[in-house]
PDB file with one MODEL, atoms N, CA, C and O in Angstrom:
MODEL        1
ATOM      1  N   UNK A   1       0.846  -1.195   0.000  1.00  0.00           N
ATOM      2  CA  UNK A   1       0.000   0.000   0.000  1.00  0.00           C
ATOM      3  C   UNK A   1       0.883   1.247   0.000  1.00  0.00           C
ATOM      4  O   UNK A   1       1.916   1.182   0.666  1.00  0.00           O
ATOM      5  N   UNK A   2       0.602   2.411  -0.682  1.00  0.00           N
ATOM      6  CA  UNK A   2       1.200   3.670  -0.773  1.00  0.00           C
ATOM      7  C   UNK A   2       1.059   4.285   0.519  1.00  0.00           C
ATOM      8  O   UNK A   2      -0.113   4.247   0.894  1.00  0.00           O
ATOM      9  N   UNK A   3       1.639   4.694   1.121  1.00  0.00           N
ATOM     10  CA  UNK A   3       1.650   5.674   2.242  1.00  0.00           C
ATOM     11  C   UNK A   3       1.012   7.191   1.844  1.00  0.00           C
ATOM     12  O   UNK A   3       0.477   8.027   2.571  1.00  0.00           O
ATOM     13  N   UNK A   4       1.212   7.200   0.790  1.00  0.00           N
ATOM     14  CA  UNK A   4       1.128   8.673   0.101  1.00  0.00           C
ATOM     15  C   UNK A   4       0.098   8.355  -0.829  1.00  0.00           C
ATOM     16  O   UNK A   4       0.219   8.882  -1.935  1.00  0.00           O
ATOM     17  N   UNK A   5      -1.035   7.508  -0.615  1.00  0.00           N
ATOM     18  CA  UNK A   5      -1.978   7.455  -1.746  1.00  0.00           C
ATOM     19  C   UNK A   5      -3.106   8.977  -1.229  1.00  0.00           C
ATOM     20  O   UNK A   5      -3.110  10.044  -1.843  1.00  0.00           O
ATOM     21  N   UNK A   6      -3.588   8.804  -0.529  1.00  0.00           N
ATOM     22  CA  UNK A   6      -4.406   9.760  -0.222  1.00  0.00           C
ATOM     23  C   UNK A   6      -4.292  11.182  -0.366  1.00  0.00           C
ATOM     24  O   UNK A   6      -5.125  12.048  -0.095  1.00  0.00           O
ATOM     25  N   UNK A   7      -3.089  11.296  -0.852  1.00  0.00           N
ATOM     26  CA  UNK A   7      -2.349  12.686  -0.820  1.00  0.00           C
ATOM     27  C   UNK A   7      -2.260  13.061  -1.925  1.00  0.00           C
ATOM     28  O   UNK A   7      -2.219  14.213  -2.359  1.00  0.00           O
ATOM     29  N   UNK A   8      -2.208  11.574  -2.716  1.00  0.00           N
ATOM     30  CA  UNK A   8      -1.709  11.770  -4.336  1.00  0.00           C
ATOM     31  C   UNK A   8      -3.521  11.821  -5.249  1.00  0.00           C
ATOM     32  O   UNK A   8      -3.887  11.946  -6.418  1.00  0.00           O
ATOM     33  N   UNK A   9      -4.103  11.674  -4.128  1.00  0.00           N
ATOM     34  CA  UNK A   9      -5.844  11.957  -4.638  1.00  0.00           C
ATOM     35  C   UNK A   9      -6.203  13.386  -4.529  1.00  0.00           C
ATOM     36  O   UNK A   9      -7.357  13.725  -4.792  1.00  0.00           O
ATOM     37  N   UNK A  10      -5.454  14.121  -4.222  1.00  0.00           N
ATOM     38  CA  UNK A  10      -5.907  15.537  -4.035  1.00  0.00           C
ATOM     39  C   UNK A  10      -5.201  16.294  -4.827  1.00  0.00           C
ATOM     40  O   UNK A  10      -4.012  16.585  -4.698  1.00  0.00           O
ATOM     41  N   UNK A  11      -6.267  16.768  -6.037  1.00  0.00           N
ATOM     42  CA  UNK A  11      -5.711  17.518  -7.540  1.00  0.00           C
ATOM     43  C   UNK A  11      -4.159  18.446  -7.150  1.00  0.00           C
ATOM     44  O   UNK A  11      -3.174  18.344  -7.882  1.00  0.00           O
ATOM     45  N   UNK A  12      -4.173  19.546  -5.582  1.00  0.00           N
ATOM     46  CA  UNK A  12      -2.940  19.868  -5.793  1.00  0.00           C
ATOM     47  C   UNK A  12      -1.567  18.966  -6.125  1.00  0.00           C
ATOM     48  O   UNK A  12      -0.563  19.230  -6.787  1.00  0.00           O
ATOM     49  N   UNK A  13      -2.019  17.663  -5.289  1.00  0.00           N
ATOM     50  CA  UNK A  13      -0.746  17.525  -5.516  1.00  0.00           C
ATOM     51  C   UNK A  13      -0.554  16.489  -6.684  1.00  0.00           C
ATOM     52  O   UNK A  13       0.066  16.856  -7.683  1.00  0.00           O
ATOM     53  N   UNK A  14      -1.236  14.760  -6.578  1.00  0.00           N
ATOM     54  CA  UNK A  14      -1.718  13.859  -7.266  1.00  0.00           C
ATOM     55  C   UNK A  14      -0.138  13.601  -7.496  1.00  0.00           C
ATOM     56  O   UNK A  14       0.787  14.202  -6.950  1.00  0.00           O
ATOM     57  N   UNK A  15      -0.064  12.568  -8.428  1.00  0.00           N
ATOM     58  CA  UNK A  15       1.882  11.698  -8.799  1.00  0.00           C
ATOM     59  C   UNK A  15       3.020  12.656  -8.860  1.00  0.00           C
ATOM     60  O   UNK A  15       4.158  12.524  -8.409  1.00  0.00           O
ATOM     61  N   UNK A  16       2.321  13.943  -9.703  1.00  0.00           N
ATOM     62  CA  UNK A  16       3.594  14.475 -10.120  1.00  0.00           C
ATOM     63  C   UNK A  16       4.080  15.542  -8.646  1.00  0.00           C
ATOM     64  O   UNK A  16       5.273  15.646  -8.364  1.00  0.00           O
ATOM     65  N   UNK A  17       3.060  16.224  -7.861  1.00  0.00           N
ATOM     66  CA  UNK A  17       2.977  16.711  -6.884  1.00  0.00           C
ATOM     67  C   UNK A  17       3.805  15.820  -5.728  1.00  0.00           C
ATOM     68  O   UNK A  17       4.709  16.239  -5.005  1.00  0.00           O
ATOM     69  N   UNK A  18       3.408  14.880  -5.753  1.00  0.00           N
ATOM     70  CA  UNK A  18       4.122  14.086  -4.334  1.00  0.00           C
ATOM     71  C   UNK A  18       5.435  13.556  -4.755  1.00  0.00           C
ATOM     72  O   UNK A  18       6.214  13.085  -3.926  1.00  0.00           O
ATOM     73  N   UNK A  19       5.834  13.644  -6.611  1.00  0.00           N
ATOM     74  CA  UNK A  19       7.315  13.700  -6.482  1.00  0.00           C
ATOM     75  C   UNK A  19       8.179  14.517  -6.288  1.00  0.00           C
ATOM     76  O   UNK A  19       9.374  14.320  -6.069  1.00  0.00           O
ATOM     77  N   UNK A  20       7.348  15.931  -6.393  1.00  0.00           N
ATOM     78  CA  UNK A  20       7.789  17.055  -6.536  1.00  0.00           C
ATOM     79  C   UNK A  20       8.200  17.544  -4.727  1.00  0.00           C
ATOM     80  O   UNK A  20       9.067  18.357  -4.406  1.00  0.00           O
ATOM     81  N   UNK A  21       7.137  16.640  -3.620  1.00  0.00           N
ATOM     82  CA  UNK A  21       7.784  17.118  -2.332  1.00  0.00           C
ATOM     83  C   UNK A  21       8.560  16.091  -1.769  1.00  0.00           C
ATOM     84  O   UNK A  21       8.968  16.315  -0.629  1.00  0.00           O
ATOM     85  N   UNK A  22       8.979  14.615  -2.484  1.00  0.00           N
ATOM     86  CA  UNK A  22      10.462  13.877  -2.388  1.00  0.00           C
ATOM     87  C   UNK A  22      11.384  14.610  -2.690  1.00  0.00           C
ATOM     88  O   UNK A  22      12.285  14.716  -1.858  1.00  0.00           O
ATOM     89  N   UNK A  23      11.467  15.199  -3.679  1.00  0.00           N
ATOM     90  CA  UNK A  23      12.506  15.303  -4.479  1.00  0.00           C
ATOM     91  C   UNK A  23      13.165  16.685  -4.094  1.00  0.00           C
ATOM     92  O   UNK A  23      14.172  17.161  -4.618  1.00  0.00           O
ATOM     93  N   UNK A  24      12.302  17.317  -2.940  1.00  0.00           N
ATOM     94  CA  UNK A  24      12.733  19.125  -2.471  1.00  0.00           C
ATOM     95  C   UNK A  24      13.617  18.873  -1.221  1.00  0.00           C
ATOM     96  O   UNK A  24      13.739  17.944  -0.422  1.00  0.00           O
ATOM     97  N   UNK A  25      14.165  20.054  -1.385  1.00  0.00           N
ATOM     98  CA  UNK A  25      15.001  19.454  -0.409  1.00  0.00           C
ATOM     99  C   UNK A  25      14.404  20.914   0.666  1.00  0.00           C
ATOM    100  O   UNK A  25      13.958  21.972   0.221  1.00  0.00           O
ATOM    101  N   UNK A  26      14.561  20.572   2.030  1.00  0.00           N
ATOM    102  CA  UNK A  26      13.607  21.882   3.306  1.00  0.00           C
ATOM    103  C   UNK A  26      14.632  21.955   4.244  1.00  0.00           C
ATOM    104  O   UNK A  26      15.351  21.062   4.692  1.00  0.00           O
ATOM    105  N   UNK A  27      14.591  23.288   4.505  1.00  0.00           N
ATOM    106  CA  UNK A  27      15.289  24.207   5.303  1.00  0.00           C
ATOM    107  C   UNK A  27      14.270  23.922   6.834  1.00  0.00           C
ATOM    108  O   UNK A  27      13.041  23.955   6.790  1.00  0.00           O
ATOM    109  N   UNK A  28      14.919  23.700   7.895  1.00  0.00           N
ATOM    110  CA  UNK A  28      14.448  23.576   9.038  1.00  0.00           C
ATOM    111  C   UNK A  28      15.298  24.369  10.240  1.00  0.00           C
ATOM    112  O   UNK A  28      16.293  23.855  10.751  1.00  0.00           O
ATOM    113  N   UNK A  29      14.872  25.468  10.566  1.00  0.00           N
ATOM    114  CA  UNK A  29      15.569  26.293  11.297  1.00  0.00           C
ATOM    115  C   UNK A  29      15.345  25.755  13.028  1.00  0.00           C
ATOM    116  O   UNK A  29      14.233  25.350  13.365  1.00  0.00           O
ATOM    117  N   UNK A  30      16.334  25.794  13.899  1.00  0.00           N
ATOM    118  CA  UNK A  30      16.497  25.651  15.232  1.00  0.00           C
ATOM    119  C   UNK A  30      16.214  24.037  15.269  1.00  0.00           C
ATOM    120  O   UNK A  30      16.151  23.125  14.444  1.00  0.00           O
ATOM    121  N   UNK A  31      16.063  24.213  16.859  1.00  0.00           N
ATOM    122  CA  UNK A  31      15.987  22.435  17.766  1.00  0.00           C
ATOM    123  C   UNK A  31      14.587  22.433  18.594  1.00  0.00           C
ATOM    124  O   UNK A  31      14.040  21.476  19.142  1.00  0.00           O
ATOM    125  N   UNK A  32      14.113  23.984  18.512  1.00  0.00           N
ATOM    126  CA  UNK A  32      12.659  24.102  19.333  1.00  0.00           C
ATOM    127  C   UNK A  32      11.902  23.595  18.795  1.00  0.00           C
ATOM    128  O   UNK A  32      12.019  23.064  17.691  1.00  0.00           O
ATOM    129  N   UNK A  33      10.436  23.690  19.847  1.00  0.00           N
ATOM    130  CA  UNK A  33       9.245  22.720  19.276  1.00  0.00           C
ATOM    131  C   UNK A  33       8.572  23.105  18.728  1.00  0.00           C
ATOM    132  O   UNK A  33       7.536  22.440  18.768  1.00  0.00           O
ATOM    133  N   UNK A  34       8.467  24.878  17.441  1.00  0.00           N
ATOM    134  CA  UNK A  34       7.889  24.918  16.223  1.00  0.00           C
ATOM    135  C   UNK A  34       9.039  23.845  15.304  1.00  0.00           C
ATOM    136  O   UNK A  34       8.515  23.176  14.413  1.00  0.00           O
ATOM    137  N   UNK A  35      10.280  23.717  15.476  1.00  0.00           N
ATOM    138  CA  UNK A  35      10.974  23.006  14.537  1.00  0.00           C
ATOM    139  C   UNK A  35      10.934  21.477  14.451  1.00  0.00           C
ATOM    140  O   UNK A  35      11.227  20.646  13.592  1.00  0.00           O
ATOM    141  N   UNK A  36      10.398  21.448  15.826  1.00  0.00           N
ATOM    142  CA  UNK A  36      10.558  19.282  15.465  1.00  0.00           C
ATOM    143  C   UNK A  36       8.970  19.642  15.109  1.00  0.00           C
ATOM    144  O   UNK A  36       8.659  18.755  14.315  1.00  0.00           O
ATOM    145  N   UNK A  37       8.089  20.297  15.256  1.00  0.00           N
ATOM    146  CA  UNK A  37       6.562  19.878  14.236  1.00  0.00           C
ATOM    147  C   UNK A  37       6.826  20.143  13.033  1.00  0.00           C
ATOM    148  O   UNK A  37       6.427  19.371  12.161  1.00  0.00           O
ATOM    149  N   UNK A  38       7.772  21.628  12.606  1.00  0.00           N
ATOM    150  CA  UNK A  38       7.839  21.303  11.313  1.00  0.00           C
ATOM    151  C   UNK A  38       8.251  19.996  10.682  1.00  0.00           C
ATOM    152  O   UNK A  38       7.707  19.115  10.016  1.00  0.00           O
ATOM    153  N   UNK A  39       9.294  20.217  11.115  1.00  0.00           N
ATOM    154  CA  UNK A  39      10.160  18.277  10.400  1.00  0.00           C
ATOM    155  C   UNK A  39       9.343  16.998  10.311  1.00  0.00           C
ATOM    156  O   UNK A  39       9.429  16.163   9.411  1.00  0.00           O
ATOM    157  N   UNK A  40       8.231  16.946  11.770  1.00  0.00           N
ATOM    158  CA  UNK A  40       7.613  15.581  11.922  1.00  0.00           C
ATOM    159  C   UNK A  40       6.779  15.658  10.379  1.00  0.00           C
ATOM    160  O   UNK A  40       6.608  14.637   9.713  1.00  0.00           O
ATOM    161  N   UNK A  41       6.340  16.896   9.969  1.00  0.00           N
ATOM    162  CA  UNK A  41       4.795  17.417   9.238  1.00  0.00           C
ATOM    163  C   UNK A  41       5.851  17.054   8.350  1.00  0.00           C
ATOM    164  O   UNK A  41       5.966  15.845   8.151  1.00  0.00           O
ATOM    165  N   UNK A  42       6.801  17.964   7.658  1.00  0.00           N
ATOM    166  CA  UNK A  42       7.322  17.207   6.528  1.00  0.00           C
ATOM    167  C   UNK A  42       7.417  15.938   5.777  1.00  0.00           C
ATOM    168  O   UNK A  42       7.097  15.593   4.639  1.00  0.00           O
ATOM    169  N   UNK A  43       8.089  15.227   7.028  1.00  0.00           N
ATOM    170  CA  UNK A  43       8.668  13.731   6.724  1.00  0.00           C
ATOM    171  C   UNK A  43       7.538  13.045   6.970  1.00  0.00           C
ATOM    172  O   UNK A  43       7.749  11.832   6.987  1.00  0.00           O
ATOM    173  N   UNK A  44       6.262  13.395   7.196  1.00  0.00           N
ATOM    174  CA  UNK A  44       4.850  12.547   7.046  1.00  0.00           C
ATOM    175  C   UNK A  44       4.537  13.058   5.688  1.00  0.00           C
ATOM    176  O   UNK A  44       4.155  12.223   4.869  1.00  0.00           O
ATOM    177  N   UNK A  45       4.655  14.489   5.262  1.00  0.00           N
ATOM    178  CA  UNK A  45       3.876  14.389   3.664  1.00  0.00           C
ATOM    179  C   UNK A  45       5.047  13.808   2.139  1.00  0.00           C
ATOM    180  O   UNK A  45       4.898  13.814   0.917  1.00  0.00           O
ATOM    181  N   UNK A  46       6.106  13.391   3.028  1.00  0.00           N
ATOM    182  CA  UNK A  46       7.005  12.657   2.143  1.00  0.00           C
ATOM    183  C   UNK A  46       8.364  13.275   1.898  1.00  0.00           C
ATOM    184  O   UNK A  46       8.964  13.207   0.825  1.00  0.00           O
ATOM    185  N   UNK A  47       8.717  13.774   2.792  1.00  0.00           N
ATOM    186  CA  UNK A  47       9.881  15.487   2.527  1.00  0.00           C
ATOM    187  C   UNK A  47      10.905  13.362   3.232  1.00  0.00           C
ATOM    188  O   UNK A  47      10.607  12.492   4.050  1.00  0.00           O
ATOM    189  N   UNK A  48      12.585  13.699   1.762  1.00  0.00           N
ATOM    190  CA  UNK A  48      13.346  13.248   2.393  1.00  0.00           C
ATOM    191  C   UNK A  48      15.002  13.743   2.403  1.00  0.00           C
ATOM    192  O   UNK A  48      15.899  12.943   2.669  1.00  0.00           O
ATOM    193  N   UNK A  49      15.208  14.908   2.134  1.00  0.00           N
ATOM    194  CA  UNK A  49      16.137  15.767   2.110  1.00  0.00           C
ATOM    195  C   UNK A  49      15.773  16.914   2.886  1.00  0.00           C
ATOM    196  O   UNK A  49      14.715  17.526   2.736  1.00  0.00           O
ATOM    197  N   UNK A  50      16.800  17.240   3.845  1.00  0.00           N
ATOM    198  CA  UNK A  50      17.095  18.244   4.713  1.00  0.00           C
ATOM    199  C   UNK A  50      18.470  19.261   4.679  1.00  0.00           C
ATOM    200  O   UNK A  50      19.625  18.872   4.856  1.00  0.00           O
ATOM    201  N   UNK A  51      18.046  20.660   4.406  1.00  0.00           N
ATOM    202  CA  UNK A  51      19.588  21.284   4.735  1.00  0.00           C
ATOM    203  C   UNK A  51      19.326  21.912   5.638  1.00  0.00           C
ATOM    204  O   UNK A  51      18.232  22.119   6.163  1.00  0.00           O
ATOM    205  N   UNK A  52      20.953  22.487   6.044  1.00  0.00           N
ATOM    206  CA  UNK A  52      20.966  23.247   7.450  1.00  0.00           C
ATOM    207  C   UNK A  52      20.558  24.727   6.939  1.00  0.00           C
ATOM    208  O   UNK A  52      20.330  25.095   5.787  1.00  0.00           O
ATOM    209  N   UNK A  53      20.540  25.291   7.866  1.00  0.00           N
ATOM    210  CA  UNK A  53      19.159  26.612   7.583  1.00  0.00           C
ATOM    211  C   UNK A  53      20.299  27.830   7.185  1.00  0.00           C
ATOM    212  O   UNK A  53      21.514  27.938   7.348  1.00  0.00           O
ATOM    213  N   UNK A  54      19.582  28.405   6.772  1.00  0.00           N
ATOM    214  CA  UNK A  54      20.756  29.536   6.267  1.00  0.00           C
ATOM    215  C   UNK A  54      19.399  30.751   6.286  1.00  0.00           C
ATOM    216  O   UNK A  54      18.303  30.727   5.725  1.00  0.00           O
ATOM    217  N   UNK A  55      20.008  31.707   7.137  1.00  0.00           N
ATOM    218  CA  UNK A  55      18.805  33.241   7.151  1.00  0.00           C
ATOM    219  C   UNK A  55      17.963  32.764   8.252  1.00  0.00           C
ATOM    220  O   UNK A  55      18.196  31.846   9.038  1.00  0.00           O
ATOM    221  N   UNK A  56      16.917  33.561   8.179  1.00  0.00           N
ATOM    222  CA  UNK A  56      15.773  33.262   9.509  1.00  0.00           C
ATOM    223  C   UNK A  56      14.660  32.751   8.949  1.00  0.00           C
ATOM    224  O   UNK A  56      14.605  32.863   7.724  1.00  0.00           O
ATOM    225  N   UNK A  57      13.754  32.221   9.492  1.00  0.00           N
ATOM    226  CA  UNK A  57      12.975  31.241   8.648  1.00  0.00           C
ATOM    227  C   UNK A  57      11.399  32.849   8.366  1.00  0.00           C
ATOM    228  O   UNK A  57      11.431  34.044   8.660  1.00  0.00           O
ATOM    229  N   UNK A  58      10.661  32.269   7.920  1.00  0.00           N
ATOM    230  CA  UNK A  58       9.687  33.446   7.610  1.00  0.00           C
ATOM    231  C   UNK A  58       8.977  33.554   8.817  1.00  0.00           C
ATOM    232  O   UNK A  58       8.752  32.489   9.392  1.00  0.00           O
ATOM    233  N   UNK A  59       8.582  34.564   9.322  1.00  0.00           N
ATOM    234  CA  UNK A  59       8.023  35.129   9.985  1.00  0.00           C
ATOM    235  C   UNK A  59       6.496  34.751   9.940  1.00  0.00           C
ATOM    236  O   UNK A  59       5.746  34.925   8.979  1.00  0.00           O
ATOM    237  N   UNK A  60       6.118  34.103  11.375  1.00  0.00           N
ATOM    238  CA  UNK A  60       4.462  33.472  11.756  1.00  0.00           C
ATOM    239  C   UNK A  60       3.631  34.468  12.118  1.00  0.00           C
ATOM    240  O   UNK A  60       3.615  34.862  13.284  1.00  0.00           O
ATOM    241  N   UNK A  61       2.699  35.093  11.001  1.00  0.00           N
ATOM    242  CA  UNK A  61       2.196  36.429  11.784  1.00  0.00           C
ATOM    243  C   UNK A  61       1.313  36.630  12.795  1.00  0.00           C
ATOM    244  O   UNK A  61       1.061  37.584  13.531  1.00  0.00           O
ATOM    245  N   UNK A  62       0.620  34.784  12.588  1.00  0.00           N
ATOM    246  CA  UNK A  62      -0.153  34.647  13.863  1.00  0.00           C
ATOM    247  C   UNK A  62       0.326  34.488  15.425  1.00  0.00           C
ATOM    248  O   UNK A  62      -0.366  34.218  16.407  1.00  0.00           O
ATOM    249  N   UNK A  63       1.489  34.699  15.351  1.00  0.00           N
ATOM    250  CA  UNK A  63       1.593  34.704  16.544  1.00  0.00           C
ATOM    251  C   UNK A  63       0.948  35.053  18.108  1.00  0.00           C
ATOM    252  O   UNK A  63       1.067  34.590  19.242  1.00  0.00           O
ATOM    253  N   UNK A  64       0.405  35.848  17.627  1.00  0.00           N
ATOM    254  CA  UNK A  64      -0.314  36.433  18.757  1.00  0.00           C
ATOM    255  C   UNK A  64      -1.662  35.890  19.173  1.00  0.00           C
ATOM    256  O   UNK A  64      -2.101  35.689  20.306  1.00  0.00           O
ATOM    257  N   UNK A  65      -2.221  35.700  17.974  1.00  0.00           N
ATOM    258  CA  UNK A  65      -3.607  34.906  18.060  1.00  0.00           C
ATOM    259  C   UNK A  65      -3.389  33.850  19.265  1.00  0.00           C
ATOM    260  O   UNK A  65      -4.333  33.690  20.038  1.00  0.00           O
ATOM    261  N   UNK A  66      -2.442  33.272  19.424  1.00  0.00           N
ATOM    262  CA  UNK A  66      -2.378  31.940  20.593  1.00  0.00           C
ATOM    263  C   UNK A  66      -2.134  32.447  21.950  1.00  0.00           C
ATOM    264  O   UNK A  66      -0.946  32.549  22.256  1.00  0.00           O
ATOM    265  N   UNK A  67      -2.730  32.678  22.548  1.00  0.00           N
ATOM    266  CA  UNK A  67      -2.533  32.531  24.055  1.00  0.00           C
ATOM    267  C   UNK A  67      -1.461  31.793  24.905  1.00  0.00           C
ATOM    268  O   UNK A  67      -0.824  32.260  25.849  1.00  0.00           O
ATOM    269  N   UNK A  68      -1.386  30.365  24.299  1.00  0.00           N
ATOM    270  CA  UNK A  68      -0.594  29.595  25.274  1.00  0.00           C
ATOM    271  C   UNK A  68       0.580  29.492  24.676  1.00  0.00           C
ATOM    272  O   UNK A  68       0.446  29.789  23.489  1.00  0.00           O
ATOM    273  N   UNK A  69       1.923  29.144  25.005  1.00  0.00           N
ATOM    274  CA  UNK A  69       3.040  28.870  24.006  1.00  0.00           C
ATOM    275  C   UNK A  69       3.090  27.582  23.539  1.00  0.00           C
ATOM    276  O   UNK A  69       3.621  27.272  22.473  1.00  0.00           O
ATOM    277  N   UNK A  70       2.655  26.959  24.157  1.00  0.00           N
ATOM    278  CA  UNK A  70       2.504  25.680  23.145  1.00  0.00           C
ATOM    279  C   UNK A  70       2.247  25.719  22.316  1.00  0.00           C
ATOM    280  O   UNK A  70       3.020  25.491  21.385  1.00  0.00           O
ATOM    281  N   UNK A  71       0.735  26.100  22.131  1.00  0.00           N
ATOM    282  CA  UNK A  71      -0.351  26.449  21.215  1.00  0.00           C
ATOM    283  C   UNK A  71       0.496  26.849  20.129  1.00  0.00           C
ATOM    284  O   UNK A  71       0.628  26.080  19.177  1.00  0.00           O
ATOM    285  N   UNK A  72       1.202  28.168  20.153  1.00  0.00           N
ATOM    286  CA  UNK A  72       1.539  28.536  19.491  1.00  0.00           C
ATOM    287  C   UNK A  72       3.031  27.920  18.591  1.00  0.00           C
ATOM    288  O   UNK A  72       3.450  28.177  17.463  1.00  0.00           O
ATOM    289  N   UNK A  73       3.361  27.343  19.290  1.00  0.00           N
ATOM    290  CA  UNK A  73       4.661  26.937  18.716  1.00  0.00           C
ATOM    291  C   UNK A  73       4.366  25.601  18.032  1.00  0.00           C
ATOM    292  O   UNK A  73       5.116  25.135  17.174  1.00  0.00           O
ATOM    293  N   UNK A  74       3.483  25.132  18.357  1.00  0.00           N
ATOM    294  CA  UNK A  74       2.992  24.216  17.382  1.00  0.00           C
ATOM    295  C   UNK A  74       1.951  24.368  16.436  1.00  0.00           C
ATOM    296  O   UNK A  74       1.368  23.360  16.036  1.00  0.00           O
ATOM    297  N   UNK A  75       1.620  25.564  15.999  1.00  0.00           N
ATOM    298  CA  UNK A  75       0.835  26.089  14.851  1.00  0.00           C
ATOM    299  C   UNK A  75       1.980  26.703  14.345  1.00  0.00           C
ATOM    300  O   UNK A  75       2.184  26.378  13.176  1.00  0.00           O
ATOM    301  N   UNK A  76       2.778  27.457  14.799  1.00  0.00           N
ATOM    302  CA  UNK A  76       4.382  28.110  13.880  1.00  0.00           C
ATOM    303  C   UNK A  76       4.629  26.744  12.998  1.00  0.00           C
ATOM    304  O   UNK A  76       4.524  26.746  11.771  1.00  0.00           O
ATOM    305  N   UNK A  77       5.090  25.172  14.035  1.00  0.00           N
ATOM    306  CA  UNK A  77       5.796  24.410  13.125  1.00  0.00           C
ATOM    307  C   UNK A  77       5.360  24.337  11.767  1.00  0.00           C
ATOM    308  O   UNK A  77       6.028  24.519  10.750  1.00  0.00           O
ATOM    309  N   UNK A  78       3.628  23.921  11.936  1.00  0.00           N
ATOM    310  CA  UNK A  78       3.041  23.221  10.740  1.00  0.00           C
ATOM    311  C   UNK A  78       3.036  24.150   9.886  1.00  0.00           C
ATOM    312  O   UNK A  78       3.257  23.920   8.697  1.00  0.00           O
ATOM    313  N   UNK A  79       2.756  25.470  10.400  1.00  0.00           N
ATOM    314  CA  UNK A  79       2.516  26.942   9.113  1.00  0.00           C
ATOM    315  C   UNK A  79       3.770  26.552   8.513  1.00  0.00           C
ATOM    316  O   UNK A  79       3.722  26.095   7.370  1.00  0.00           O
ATOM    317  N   UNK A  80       4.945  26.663   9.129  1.00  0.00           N
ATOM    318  CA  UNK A  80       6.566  26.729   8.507  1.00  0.00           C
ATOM    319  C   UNK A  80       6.238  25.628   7.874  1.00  0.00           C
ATOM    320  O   UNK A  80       6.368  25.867   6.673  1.00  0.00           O
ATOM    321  N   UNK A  81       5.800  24.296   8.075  1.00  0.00           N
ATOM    322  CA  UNK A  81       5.521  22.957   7.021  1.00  0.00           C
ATOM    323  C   UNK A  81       4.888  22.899   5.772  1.00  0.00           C
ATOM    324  O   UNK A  81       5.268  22.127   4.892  1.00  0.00           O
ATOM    325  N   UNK A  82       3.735  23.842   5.616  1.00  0.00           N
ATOM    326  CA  UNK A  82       3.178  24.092   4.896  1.00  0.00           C
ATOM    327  C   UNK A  82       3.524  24.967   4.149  1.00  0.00           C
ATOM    328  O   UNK A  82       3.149  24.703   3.007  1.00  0.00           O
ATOM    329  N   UNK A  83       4.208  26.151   4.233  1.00  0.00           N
ATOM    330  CA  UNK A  83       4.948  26.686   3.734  1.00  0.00           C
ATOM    331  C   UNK A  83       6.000  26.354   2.551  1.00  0.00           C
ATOM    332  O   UNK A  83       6.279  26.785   1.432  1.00  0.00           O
ATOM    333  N   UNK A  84       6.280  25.686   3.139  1.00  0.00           N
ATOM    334  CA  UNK A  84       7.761  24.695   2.637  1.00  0.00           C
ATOM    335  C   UNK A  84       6.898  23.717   1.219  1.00  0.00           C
ATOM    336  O   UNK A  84       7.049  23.838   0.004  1.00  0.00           O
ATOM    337  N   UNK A  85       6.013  22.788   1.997  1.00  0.00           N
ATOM    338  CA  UNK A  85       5.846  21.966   0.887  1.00  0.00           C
ATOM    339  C   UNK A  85       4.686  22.919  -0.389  1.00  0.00           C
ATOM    340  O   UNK A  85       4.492  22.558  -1.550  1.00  0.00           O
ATOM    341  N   UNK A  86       4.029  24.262   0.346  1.00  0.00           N
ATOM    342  CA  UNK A  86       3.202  24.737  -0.918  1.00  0.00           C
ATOM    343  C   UNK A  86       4.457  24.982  -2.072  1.00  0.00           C
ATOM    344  O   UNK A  86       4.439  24.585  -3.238  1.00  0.00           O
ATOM    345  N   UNK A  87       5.461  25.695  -1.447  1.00  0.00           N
ATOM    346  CA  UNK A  87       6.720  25.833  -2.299  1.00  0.00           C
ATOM    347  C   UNK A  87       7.339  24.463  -3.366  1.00  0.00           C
ATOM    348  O   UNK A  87       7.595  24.462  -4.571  1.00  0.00           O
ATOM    349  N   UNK A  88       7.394  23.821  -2.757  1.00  0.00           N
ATOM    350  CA  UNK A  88       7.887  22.281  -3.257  1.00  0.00           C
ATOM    351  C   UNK A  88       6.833  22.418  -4.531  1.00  0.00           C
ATOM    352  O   UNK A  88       7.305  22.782  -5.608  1.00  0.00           O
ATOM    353  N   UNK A  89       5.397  22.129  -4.428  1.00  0.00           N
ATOM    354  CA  UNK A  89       4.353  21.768  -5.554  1.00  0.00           C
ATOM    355  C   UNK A  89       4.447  23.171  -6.249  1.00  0.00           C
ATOM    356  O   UNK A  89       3.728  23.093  -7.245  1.00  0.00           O
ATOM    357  N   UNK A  90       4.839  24.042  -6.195  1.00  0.00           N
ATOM    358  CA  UNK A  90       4.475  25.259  -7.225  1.00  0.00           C
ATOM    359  C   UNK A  90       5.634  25.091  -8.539  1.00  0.00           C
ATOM    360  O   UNK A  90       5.489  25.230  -9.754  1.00  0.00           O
ATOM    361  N   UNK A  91       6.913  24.705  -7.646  1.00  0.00           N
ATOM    362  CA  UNK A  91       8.156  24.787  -8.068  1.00  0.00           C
ATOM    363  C   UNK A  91       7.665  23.819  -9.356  1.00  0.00           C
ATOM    364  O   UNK A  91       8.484  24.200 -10.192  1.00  0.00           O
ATOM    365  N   UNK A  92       7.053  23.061  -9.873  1.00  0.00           N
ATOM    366  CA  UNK A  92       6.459  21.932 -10.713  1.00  0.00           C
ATOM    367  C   UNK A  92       5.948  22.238 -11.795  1.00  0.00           C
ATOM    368  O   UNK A  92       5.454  21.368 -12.513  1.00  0.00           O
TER     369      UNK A  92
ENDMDL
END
């Protein structure tokens, strides 16, 4: 069974899309816990190249919206995840 079938059913991305976020390689800034959600979120939608970060990563404007820091640092990761892989499928 595909791990990535369900993913590859959704017009953005479909075969050529989910080779397109193997084949990218993602910038993952720091060791904090927006950065291990980014990475986990990656390497679940199929991300298998990593470089070391170079610059500051983009700026989460929601920040504030979250109250708690958790909260928030784990809506930073996935935004930064999503980020990353909308980039990956455009690049296509």
């Amino acid at each position: 069974m595909d791990r990535y079938a369900r993913q590859r059913l959704l017009a953005a991305v479909g075969d050529p899309g989910q080779e397109r976020i193997a084949a990218a390689t993602y910038v993952v800034h720091g060791v904090a816990t927006p950065s291990e959600v980014e990475r986990s979120y990656l390497l679940r939608a199929g991300a298998e190249r990593f470089a070391p970060a170079a610059g500051e990563p983009v700026t989460f404007a929601h920040r504030a919206a979250f109250k708690h820091a958790a909260a928030r640092d784990f809506a930073e990761g996935a935004w930064q995840a999503l980020v990353q892989l909308n980039r990956a499928l455009d690049e296509g």
